[in-house]
C-alpha positions in Angstrom: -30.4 -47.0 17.8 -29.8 -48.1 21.4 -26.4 -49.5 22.6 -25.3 -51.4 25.0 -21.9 -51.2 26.7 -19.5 -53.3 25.5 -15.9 -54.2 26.5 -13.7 -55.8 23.4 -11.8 -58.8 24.0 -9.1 -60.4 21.5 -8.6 -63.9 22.3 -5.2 -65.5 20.5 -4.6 -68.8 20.7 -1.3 -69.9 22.3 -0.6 -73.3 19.6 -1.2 -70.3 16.9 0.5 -67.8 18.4 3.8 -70.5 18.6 3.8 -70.2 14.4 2.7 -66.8 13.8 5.3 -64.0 13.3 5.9 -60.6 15.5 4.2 -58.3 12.8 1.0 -60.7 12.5 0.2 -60.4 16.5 0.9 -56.5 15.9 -1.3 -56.8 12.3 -3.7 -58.3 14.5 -4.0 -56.1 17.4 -3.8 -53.3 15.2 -6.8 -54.4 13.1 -9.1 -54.8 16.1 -8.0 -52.6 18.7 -9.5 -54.4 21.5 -9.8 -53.5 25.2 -7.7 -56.2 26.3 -6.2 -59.5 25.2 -6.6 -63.1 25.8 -4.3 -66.0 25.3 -6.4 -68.8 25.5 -5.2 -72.7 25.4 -1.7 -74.0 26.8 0.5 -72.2 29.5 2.9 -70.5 27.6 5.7 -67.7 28.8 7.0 -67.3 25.2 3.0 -66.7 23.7 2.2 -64.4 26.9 5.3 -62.3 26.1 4.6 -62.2 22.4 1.7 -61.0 23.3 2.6 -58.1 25.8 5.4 -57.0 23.4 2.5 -56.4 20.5 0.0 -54.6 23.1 1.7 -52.9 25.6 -0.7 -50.7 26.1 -3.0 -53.0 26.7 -3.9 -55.8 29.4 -3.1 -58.9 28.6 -4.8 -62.2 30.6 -3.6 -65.6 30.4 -4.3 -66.7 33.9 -2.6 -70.4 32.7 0.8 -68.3 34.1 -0.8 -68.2 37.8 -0.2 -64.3 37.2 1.4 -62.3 40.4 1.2 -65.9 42.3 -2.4 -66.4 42.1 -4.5 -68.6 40.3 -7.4 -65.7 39.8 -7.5 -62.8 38.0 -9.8 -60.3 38.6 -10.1 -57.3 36.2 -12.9 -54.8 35.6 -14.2 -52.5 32.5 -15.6 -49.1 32.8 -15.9 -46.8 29.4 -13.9 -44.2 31.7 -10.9 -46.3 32.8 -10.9 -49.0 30.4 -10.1 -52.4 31.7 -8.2 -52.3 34.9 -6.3 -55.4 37.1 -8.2 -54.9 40.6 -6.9 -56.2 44.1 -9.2 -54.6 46.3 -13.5 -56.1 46.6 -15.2 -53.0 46.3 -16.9 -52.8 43.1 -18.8 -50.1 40.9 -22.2 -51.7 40.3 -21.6 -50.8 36.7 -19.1 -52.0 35.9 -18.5 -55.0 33.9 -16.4 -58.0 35.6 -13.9 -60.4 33.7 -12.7 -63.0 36.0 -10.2 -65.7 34.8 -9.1 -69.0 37.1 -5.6 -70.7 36.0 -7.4 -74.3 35.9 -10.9 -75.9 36.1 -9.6 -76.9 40.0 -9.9 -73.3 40.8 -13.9 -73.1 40.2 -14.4 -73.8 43.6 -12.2 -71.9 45.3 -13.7 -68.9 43.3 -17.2 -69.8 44.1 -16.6 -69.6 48.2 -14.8 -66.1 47.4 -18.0 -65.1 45.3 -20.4 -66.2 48.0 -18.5 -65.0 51.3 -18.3 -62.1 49.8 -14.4 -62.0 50.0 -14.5 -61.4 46.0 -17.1 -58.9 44.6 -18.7 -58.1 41.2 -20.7 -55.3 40.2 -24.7 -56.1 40.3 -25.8 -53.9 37.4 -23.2 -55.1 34.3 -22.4 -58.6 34.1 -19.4 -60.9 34.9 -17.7 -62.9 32.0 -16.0 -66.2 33.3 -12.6 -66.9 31.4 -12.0 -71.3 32.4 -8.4 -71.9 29.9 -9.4 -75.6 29.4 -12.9 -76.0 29.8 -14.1 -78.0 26.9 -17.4 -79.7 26.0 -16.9 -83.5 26.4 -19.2 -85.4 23.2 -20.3 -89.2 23.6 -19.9 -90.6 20.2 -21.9 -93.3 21.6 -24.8 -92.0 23.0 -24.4 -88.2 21.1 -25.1 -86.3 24.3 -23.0 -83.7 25.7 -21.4 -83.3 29.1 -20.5 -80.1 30.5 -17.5 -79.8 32.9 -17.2 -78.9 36.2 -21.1 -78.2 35.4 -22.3 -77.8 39.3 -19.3 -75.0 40.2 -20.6 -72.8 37.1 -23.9 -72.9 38.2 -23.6 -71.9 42.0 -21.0 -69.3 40.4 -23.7 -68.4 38.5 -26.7 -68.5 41.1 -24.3 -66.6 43.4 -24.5 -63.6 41.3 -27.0 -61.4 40.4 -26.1 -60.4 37.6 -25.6 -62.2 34.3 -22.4 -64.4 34.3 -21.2 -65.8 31.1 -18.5 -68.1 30.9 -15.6 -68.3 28.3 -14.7 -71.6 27.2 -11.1 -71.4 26.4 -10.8 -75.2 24.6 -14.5 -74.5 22.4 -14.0 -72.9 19.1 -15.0 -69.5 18.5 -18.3 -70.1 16.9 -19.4 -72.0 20.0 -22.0 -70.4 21.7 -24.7 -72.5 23.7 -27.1 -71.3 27.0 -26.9 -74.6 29.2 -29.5 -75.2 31.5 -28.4 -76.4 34.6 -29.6 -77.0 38.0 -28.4 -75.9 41.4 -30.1 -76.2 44.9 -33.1 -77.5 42.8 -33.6 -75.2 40.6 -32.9 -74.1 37.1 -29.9 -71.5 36.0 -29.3 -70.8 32.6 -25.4 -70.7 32.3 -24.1 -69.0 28.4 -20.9 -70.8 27.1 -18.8 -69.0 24.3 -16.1 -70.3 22.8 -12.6 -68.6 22.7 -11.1 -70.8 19.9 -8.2 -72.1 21.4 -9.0 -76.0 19.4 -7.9 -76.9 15.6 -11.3 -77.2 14.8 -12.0 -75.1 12.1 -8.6 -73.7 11.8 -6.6 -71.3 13.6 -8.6 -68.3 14.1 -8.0 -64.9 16.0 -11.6 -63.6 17.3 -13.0 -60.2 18.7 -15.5 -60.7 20.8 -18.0 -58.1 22.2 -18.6 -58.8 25.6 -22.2 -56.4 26.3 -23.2 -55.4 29.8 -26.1 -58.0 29.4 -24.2 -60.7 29.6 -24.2 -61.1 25.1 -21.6 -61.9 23.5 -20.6 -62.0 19.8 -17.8 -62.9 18.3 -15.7 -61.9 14.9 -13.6 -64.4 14.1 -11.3 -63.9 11.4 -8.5 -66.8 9.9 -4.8 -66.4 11.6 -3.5 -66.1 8.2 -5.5 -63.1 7.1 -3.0 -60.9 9.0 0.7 -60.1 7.9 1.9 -60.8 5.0 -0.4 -63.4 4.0 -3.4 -60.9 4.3 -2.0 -59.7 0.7 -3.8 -60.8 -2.5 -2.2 -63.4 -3.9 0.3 -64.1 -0.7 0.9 -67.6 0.4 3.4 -69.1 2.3 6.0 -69.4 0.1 6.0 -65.6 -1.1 5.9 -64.3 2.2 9.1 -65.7 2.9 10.4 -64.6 -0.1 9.2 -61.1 1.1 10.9 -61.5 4.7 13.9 -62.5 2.5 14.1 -58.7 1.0 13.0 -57.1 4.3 9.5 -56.7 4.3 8.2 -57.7 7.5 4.9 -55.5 7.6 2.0 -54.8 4.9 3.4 -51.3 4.8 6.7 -52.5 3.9 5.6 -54.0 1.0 3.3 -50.8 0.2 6.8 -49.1 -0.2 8.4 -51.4 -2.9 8.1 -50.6 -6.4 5.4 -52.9 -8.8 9.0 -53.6 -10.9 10.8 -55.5 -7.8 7.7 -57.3 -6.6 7.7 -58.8 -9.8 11.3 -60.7 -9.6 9.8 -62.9 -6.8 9.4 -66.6 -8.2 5.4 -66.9 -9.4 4.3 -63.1 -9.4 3.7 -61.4 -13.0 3.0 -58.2 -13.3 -0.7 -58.2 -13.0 -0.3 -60.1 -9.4 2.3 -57.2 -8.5 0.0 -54.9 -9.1 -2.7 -56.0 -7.4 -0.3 -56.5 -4.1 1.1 -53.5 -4.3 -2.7 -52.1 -4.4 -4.0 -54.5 -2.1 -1.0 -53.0 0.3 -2.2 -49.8 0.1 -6.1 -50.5 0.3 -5.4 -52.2 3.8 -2.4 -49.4 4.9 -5.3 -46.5 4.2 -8.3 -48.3 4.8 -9.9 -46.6 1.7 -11.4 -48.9 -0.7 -9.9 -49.3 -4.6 -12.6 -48.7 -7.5 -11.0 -50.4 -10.2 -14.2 -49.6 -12.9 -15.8 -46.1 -13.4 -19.4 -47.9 -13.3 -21.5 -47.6 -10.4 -23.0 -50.4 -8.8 -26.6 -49.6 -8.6 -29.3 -47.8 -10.9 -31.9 -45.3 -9.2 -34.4 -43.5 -9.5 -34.9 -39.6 -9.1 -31.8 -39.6 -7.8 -33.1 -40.7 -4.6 -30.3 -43.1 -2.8 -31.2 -47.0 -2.3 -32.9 -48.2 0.3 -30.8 -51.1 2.4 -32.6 -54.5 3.3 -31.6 -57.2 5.7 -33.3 -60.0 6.4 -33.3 -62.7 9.5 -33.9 -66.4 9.7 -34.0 -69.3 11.6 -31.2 -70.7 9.7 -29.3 -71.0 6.4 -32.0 -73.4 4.8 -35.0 -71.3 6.5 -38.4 -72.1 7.7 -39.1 -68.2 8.2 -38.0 -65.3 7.1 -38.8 -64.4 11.2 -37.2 -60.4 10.1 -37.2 -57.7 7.4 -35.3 -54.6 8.2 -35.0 -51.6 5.8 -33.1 -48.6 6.3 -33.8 -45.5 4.1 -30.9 -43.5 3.9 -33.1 -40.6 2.5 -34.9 -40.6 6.0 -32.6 -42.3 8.1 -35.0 -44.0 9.3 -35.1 -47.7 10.3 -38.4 -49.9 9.9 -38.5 -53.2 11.1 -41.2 -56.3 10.3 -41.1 -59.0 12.9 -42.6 -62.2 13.5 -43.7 -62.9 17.2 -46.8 -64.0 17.2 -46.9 -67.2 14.6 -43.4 -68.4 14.9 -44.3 -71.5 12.3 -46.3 -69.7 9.9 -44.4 -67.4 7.5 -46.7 -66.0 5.6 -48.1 -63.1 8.1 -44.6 -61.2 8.3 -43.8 -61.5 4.7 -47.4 -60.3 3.8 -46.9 -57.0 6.6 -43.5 -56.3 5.1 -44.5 -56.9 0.8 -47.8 -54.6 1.4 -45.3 -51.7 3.3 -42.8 -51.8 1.0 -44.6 -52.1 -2.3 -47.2 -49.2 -1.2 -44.5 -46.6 0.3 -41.1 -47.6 -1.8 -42.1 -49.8 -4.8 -40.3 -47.4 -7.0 -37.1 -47.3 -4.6 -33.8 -49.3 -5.5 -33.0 -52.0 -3.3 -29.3 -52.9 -1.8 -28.3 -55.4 -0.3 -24.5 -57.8 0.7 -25.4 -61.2 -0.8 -28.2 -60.6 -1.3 -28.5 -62.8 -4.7 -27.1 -65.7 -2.6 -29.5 -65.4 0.6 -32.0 -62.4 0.8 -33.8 -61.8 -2.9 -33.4 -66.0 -3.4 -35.5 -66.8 0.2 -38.2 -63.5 -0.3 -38.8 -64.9 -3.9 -38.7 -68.2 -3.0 -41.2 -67.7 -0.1 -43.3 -65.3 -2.0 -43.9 -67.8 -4.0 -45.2 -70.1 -1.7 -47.1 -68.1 0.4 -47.9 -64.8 -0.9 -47.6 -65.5 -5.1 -50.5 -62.4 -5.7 -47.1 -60.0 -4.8 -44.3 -62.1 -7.0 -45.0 -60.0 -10.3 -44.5 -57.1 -8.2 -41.5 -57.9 -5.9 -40.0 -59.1 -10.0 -40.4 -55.4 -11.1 -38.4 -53.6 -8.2 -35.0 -52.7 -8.9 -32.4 -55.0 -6.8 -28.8 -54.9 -6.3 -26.2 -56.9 -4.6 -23.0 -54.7 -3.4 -21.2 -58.1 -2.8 -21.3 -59.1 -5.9 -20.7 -55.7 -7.7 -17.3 -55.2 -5.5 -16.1 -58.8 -4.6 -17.5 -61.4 -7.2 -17.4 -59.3 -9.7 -14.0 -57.8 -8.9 -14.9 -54.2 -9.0 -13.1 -53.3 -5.7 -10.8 -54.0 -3.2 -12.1 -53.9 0.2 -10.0 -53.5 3.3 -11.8 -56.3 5.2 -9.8 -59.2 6.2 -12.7 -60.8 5.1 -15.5 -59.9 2.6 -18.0 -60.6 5.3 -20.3 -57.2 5.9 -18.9 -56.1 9.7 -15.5 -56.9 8.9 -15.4 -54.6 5.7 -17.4 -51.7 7.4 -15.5 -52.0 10.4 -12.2 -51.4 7.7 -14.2 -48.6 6.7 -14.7 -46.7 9.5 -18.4 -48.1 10.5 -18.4 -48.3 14.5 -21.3 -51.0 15.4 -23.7 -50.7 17.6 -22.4 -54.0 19.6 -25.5 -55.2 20.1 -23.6 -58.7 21.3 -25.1 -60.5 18.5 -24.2 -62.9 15.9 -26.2 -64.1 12.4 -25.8 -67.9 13.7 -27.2 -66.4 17.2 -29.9 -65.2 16.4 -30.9 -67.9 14.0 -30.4 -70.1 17.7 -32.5 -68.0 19.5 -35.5 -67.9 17.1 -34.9 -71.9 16.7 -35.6 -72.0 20.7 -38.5 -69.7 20.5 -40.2 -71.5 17.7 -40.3 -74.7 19.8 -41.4 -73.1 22.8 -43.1 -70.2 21.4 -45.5 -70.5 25.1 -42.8 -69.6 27.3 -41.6 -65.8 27.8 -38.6 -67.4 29.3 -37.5 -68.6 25.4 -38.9 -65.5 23.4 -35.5 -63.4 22.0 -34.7 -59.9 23.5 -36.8 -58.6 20.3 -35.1 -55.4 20.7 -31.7 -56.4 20.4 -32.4 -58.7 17.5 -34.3 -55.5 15.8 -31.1 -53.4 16.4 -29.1 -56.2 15.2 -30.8 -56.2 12.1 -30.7 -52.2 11.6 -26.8 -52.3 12.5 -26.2 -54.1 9.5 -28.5 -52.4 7.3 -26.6 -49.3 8.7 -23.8 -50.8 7.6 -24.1 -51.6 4.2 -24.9 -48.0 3.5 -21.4 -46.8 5.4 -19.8 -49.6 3.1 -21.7 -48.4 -0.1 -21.0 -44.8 0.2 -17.2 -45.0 1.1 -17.2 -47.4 -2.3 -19.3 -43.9 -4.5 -17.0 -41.8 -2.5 -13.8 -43.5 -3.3 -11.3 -42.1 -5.8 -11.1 -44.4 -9.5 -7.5 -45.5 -9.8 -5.5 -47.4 -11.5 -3.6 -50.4 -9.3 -0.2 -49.6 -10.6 -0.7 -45.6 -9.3 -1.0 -46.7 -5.8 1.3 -46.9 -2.8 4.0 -45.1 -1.7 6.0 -47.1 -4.1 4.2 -46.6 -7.0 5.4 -48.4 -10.2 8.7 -47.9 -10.5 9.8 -47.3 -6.9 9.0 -43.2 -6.5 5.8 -41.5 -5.0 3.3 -41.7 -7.1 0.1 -39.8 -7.4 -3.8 -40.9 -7.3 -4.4 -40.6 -10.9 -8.1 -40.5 -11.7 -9.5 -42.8 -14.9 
């Protein structure tokens, strides 16, 4: 599976970072280890510091400060070096660029440097665009959008060969729009992502995978899933009991005994348990089987085969995708739609006549699948192709996500129970293809309304890789669940039960 290079940046809010403790940044920065950090929003000493005392091995930009006197920051990624704060213009044409202005006023000035060629970028990797404040202005009135400082971006962009993406530090993190915009009269197509730094939708920390095309992704994950209130059963109110008997950090409360967890006001000794266990899932990163019942049923001992499917949205049209990875091959097979973007039947038909001649007697696995992928196929099948609906209703189908999360099986290390955040707990390394679910519902959406112009069809390789990175990683996830050690809560932790080491003891 092809990768691109990617550089990860962690972009923390500054009016989150002003009520989030020491050991959450550090939680945070441990969890997902970026390349470099982001403090997007207001200009704040106190937040930048914060910030550099969690990663200090790591660079930090939050060009709001006017760092070393200038209102420009210039750094640049290479998978040798890392990312590095440059000063001089020469510039490796592979390497990728992240420029940051201290203000929207700054645009211009950085434009004249681009084109004069006092400022350069690498040609062969693109150049990501931090602007602190920029923010989407809406029109109630009218309900169009206005894009700031719209004319800068695009000479900025036009200057440069390469792909420029700019990083929107007042959108939220699950912004991401391609504006169209004209300069010396003609068109540029100018990628905004948002880096969270707004109350819409909640304070949020977000990873965001920044590829040499220009693509980027990004993993957003709540503020308060990170110290102490990442814990099962953890709100507020026992956190601050917890800081009360010195536990600052996850692992500190891995170390106390089940017996003193329970004096806290509102935790029994079930809840204790499951803290304490919780603790130690997230401290090791090893999943907790709580059931000696397997989640799937197969055949011949041959493992299950992993589908994921693709769609231009979450009430779909089209099921535009079907990816199915056979771990017994490890192989990858991909049905896509590019052709008939408004008629689903052909890709569902190519993909139920594969699959029901060559692995009709295989188990199925999939994450959700019961809430998204098996209810759309069936749903679609029956529309469209019903001759295969007795069929598809024979094969064996299993949903890991309900198994381990709904049905409380396991505890996962994720600091969500979304797929890439518990494989990357796991272990899984992604292929950072610079993708999102929501993008490339988007970019099938343009390319069905325009499905005559090359200019709108989707970078089908990416998408297919997209789709094979998370079939890929629902099998990591499902063997480090069959893999993981049965134990009871109350024998995990360094604490164990009463306060000593305790051992794994199997069921």
């Amino acid at each position: 599976m092809a990768v691109d290079e990617s550089v990860a940046v962690l972009s923390l809010p500054a009016s989150t970072l002003e009520r989030v403790s020491r050991a959450t940044v550090q939680d945070a920065v441990q969890y997902f280890s970026p390349d470099c950090v982001t403090i997007s929003g207001i200009r704040t000493g106190n937040a930048y510091a914060l910030v550099r005392d969690s990663a200090p091995n790591r660079p930090v930009i939050h060009p709001q400060l006017g760092h070393g006197g200038g209102p420009i920051e210039h750094y640049r990624y290479a998978l040798e070096t890392g990312v590095r704060e440059v000063s001089d213009t020469a510039s490796s044409a592979e390497t990728i660029d992240l420029l940051a202005v201290q203000s929207r006023d700054v645009l211009s000035r950085l434009e004249t440097q681009l084109t004069t060629g006092e400022r350069q970028t690498g040609d062969n990797a693109a150049t990501f665009l931090f602007v602190p404040q920029l923010t989407i202005d809406w029109n109630p009135t009218t309900l169009s959008t206005t894009l700031p400082n719209a004319e800068q971006l695009a000479a900025i962009s036009a200057t440069l060969s390469e792909p420029v993406t700019v990083l929107a530090g007042g959108q939220p993190a699950e912004y991401y729009h391609e504006w169209t915009l004209t300069h010396n009269c003609s068109s540029v197509r100018v990628p905004i992502a948002g880096l969270g730094a707004t109350t819409r939708g909640g304070s949020k920390f977000a990873q965001y995978t920044c590829t040499t095309r220009g693509s980027v992704a990004a993993e957003a994950v709540d503020s308060g899933r990170f110290g102490l209130t990442a814990l099962n059963g953890v709100g507020q109110a026992t956190a601050q009991q917890l800081h009360q008997r010195g536990c600052e950090t996850i692992d500190d409360v891995r170390n106390v005994a089940v017996s003193d967890l329970t004096d806290l006001s509102g935790v029994g000794r079930t809840t204790a348990e499951k803290l304490h266990a919780h603790a130690e899932v997230i401290e090791s990163g090893e999943p907790l089987v709580l059931t000696n019942n397997t989640p799937v049923k197969t055949r011949d001992g041959r493992p299950p085969v992993c589908l994921d499917i693709e769609t231009d949205g979450l009430s779909p049209s089209i099921i535009w995708q079907f990816g199915v990875y056979d771990p017994a091959t490890d192989s990858h097979q991909a049905f896509i739609e590019k052709q008939h973007p408004t008629n689903p039947k052909p890709v569902l038909e190519a993909f139920m006549t594969w699959f029901l001649a060559t692995h009709g007697d295989r188990t199925v696995l999939t994450w959700n699948g019961h809430g998204f992928d098996y209810r759309y196929i069936t749903q679609f099948l029956n529309r469209y192709c019903p001759a295969y609906v007795d069929a598809w209703d024979d094969i064996w189908t299993y949903d890991l996500y309900k198994w381990a999360v709904r049905d409380g099986n396991v505890l996962l290390p994720g600091r969500t129970n979304k797929l890439d955040h518990v494989a990357r707990a796991l272990g899984y390394e992604s292929a950072g293809t610079g993708l999102t679910g929501a993008q490339t519902a988007v970019a099938y959406q343009s390319f069905m309304r325009n499905p005559d112009d090359p200019e709108r069809a989707p970078d089908w390789d990416r998408h297919e890789a997209y789709c094979e990175d998370d079939c890929r990683a629902l099998w990591h996830v499902y063997e480090a669940i069959t893999d993981a050690t049965r134990r009871d809560m109350t024998d995990s932790g360094a604490g164990g039960a009463d306060g000593r080491q305790a051992g794994l003891t199997d069921f």
